[in-house]
C-alpha positions as CSV (number, residue, x, y, z in Angstrom):
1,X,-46.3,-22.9,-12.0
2,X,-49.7,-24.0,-11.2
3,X,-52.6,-21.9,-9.3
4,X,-52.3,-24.5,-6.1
5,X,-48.1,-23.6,-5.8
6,X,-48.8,-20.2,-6.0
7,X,-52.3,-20.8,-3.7
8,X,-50.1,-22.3,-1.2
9,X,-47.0,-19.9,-1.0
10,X,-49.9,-16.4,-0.3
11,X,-51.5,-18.7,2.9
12,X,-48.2,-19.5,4.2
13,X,-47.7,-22.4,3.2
14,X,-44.8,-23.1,1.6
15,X,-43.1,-25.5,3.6
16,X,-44.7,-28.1,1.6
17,X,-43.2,-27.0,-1.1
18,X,-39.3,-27.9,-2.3
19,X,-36.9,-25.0,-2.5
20,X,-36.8,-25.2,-6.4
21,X,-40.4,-24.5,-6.5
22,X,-40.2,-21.4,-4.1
23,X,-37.9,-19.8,-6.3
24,X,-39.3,-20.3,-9.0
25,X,-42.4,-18.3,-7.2
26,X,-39.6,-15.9,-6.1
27,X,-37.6,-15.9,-9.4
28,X,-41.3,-14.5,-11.2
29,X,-42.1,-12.0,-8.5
30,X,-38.3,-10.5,-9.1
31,X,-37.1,-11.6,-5.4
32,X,-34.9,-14.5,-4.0
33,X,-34.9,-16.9,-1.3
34,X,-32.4,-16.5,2.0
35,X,-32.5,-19.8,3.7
36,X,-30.5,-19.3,7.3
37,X,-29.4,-22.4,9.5
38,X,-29.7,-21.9,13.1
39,X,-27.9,-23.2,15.8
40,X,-28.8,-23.1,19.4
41,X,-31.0,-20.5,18.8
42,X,-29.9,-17.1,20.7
43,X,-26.9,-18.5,21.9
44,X,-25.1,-18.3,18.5
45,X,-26.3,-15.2,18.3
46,X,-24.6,-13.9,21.8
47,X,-21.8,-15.4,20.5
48,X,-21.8,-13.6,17.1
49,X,-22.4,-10.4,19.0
50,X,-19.1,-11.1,21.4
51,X,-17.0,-11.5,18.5
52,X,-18.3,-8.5,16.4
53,X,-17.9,-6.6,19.5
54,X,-14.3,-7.6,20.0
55,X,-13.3,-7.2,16.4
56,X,-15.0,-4.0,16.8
57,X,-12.7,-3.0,19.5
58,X,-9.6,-4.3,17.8
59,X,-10.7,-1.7,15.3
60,X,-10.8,0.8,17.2
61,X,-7.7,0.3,18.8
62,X,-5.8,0.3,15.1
63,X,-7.3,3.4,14.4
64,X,-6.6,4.8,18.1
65,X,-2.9,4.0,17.3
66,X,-2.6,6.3,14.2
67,X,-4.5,9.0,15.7
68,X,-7.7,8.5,14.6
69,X,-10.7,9.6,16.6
70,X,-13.1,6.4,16.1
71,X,-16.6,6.5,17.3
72,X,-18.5,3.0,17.4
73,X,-22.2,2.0,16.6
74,X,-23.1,5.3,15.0
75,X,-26.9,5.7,14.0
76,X,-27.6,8.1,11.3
77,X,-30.8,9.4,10.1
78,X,-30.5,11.8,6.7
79,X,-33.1,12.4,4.7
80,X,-34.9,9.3,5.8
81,X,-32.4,7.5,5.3
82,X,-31.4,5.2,8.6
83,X,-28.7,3.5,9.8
84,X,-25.8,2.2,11.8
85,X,-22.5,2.6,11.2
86,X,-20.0,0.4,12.8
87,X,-17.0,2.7,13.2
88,X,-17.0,6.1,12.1
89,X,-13.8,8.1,12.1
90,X,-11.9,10.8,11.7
91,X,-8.7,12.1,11.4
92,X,-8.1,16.1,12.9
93,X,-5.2,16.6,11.5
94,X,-6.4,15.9,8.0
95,X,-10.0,16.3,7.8
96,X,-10.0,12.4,6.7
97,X,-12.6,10.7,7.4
98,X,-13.3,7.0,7.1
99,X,-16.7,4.9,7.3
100,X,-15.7,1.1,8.4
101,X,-17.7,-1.7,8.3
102,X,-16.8,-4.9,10.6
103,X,-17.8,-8.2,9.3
104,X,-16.8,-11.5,11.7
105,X,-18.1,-13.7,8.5
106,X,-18.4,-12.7,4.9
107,X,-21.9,-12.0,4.3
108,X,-23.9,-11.4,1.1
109,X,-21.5,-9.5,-1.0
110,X,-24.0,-7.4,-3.2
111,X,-26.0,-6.6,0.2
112,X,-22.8,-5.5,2.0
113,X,-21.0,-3.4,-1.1
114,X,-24.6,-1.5,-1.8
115,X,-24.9,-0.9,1.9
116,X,-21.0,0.2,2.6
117,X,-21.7,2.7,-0.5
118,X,-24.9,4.6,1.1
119,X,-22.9,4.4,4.4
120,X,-19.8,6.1,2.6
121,X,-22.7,8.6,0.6
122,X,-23.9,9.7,3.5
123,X,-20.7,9.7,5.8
124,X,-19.7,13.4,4.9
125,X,-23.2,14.9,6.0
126,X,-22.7,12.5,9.4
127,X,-19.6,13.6,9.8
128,X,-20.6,17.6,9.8
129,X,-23.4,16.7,12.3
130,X,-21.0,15.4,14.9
131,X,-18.8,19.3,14.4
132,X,-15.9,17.6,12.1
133,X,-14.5,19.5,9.3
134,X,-14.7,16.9,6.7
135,X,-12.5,16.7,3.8
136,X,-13.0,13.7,2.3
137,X,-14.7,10.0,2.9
138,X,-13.2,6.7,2.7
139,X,-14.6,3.1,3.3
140,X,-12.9,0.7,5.0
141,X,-14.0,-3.3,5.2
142,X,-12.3,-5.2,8.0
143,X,-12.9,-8.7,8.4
144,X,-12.0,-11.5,11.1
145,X,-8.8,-12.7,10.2
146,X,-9.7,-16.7,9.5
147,X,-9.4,-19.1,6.6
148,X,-12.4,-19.3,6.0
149,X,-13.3,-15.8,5.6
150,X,-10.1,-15.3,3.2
151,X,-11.4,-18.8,1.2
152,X,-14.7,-16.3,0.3
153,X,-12.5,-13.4,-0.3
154,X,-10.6,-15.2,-2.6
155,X,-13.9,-16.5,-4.3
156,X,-14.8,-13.2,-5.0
157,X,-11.3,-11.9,-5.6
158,X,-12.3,-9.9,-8.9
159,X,-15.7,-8.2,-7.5
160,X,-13.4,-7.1,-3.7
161,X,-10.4,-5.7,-5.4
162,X,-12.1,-3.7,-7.8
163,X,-14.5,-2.5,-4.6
164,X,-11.4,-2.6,-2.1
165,X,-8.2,-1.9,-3.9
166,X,-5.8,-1.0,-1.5
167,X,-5.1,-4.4,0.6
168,X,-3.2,-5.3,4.1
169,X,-0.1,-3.2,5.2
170,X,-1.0,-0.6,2.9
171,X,-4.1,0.2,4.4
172,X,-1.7,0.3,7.7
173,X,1.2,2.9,5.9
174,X,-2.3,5.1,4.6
175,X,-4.1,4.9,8.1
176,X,-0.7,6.2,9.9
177,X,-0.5,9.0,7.2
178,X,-3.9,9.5,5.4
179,X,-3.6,11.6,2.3
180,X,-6.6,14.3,2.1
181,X,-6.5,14.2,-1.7
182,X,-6.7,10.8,-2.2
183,X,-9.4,9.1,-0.1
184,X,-9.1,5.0,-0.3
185,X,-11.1,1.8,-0.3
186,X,-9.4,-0.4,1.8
187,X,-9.9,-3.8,3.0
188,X,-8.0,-5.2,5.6
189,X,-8.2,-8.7,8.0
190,X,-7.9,-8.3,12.0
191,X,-7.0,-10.7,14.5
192,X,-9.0,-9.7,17.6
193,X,-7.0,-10.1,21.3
194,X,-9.7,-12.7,21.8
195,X,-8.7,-14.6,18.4
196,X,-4.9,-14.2,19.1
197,X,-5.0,-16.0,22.8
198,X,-7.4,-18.8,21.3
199,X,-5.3,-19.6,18.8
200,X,-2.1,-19.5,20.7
201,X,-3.9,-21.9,23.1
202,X,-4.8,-24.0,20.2
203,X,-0.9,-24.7,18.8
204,X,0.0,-24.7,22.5
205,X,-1.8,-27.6,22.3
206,X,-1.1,-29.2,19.2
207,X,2.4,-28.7,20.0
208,X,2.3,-30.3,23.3
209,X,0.1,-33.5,22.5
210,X,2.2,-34.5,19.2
211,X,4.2,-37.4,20.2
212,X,8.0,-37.2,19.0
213,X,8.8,-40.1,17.2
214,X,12.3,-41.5,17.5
């Protein structure tokens, strides 16, 4: 790489550079290159909040269900250690008590599993703090029920199970009746109310506009 590349990329200057020559800079320096796409600015992000939000609800909801007590957007500070935790909760009768993480989209795998883990390291001490007798932590990863959040799942099939073993309904059948000796990883896809109605709108409508052929 020549002194000008590198020149360029400390004044800020890199966008007259091609990707392949900015990581290479990166690739030297031990870092990598995130490029993020954009679209109508802060309104994709409102949007992305909404549906976060209602998946976060749907969440909460489940738990509610099987007698959880689940607490949304908690912050955390241990040992300078920061945070927010999407739903934390806890089961009374059982001293169970789960860290889940919501995800609308499947992000950066490596980011999310390292981040999940301190979450789940920390979610004992958290737990205390809030006056809960814990027992044990689990980790649960719920994710927007859509194809193309299960096409990355199955992309990554091998690096999710072995990070999320138990799958689906039987995250449902431990949830109902969590076992304190045997805290889980779980990973389990959620259809929102908001996602439900959409879709049955959408194969209303498919339904409705095929024309029957005679």
């Amino acid at each position: 790489m020549s002194r000008a590349c590198v020149s360029r990329v400390e004044l800020g200057r890199a966008d007259r550079l091609t990707i392949r020559t900015i990581e290479a800079v990166a690739s030297a320096l031990g870092a990598r290159v995130e490029v993020r796409l954009s679209w109508n600015g802060e309104a994709l992000d409102r949007l992305l909040d909404v549906a976060h939000a209602r998946l976060v609800d749907a969440t909460i909801s489940r738990l509610a269900e099987s007698g959880w007590e689940a607490v949304p957007e908690v912050t955390f500070n241990v040992g300078g250690e920061r945070g927010s935790i999407d739903v934390l909760a806890f089961h009374p009768r059982t001293g169970c008590l789960m860290v889940v993480e919501v995800k609308t989209v499947v992000p950066d795998l490596q980011a999310m599993l390292s981040t999940l883990d301190r979450k789940a390291r920390l979610g004992g001490r958290i737990g205390r703090d809030r006056g809960w007798i814990v027992r044990n932590v689990s980790r649960l990863l719920v994710i927007a029920d859509d194809r193309t959040a299960r096409r990355r799942v199955t992309a990554f099939d091998a690096t999710i199970q072995r990070a999320f073993p138990v799958r689906g309904v039987d995250v449902d059948r431990w949830l109902r009746r969590p076992d304190p000796g045997t805290p889980i990883a779980g990973l389990r896809f959620l259809t929102s109310a908001h996602q439900a109605v959409t879709r049955h709108r959408v194969a209303h409508h498919e339904a409705v506009s095929t024309p029957t052929r005679i």
